[in-house]
C-alpha positions as CSV (number, residue, x, y, z in Angstrom):
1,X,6.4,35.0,13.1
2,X,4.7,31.6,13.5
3,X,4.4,29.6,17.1
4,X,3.8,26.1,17.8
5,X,2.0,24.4,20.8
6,X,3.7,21.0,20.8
7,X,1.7,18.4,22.8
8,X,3.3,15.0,24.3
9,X,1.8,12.7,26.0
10,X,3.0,9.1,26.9
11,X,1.1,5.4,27.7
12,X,-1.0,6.2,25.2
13,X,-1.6,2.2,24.4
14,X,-2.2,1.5,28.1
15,X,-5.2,3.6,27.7
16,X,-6.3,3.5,24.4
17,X,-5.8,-0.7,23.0
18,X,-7.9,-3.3,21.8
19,X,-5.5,-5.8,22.7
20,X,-2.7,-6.0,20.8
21,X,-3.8,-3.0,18.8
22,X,-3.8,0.4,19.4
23,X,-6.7,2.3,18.8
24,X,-6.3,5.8,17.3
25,X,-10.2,7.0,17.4
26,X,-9.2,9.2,20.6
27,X,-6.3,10.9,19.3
28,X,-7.6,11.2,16.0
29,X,-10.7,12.6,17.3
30,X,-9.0,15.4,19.9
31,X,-6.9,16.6,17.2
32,X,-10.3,17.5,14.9
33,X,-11.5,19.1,18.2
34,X,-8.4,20.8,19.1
35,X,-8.3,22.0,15.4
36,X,-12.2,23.1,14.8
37,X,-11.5,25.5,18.1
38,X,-8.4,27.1,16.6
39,X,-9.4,28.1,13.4
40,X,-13.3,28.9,14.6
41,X,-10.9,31.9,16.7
42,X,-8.5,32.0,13.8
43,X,-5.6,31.5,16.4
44,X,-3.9,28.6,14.4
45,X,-4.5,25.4,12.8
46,X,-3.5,21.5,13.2
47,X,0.2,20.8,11.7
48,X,0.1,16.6,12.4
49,X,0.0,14.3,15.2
50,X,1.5,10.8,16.1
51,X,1.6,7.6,18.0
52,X,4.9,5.8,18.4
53,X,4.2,2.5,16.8
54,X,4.5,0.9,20.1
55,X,1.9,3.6,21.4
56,X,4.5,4.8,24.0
57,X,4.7,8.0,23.6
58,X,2.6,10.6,20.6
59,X,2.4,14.4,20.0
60,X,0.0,16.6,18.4
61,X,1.3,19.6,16.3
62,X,-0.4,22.7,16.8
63,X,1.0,26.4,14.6
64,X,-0.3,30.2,15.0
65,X,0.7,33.7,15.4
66,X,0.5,33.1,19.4
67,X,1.6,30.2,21.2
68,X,0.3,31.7,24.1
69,X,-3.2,32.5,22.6
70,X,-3.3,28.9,21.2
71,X,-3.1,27.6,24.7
72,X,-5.4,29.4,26.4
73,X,-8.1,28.8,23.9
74,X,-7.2,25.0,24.5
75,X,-6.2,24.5,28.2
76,X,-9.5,23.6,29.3
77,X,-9.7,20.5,26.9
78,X,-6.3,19.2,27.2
79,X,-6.1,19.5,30.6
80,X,-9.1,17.3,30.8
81,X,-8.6,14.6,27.9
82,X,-7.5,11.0,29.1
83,X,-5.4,11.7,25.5
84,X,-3.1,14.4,27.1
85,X,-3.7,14.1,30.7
86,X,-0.2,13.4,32.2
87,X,1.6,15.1,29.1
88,X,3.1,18.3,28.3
89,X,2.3,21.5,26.4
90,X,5.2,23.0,25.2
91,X,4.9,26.4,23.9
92,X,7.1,27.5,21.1
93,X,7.5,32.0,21.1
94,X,9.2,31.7,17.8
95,X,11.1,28.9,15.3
96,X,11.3,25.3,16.9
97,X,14.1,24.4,15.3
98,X,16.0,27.8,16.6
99,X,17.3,27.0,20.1
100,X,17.4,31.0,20.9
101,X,13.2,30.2,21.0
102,X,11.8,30.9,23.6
103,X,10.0,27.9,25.0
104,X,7.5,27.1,27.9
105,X,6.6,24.1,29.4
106,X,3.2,23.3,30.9
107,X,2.6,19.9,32.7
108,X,-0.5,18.5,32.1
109,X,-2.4,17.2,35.0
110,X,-5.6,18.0,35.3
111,X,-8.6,20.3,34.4
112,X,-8.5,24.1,35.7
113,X,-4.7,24.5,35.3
114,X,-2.7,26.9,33.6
């Protein structure tokens, strides 16, 4: 059964503009990291990501066996980024398009939480 680690962040262009325009260097460059870590473990692999084309709000898609797994191998770095700070995890136990899944929802907010 595949899980998914869901990751939303918002003001993503209050942090991360040249002016008018939105730079996605950062995000681009977490996903890579976030990605290189879950395959090196073979826990799960990189599905997408995305900026709202205001920069709002974006999401990085994350799929393996173990939601769970996933986020533990992860937690450290995403607690930390300016990218995700403030967001939300969201861990999928199952299809996320079933609403039977079991889903859990981690807040964001700083290094060293769980």
């Amino acid at each position: 059964m595949t899980h998914a680690l869901i990751i939303r962040f918002d003001d993503y262009a209050a942090r991360f503009s040249n002016g008018a325009v939105v730079d996605p260097t950062p995000l681009l460059t977490l996903a890579d990291q976030l990605d290189g870590m879950l395959t090196a473990d073979d826990l799960g692999a990189l599905d997408g990501h995305e900026i709202a084309d205001d920069g709002s709000v974006g999401s990085i898609y994350l799929y393996g066996a173990d939601a769970r797994a996933m986020y533990d191998a992860i937690k450290d770095v995403i607690q930390a980024s300016p990218v995700t700070r403030g967001g939300m995890a969201f861990l999928y136990f199952g299809n996320v398009t079933d609403e039977a899944t079991k889903v859990d929802e981690i807040p964001l907010d700083g290094p060293n939480l769980s």
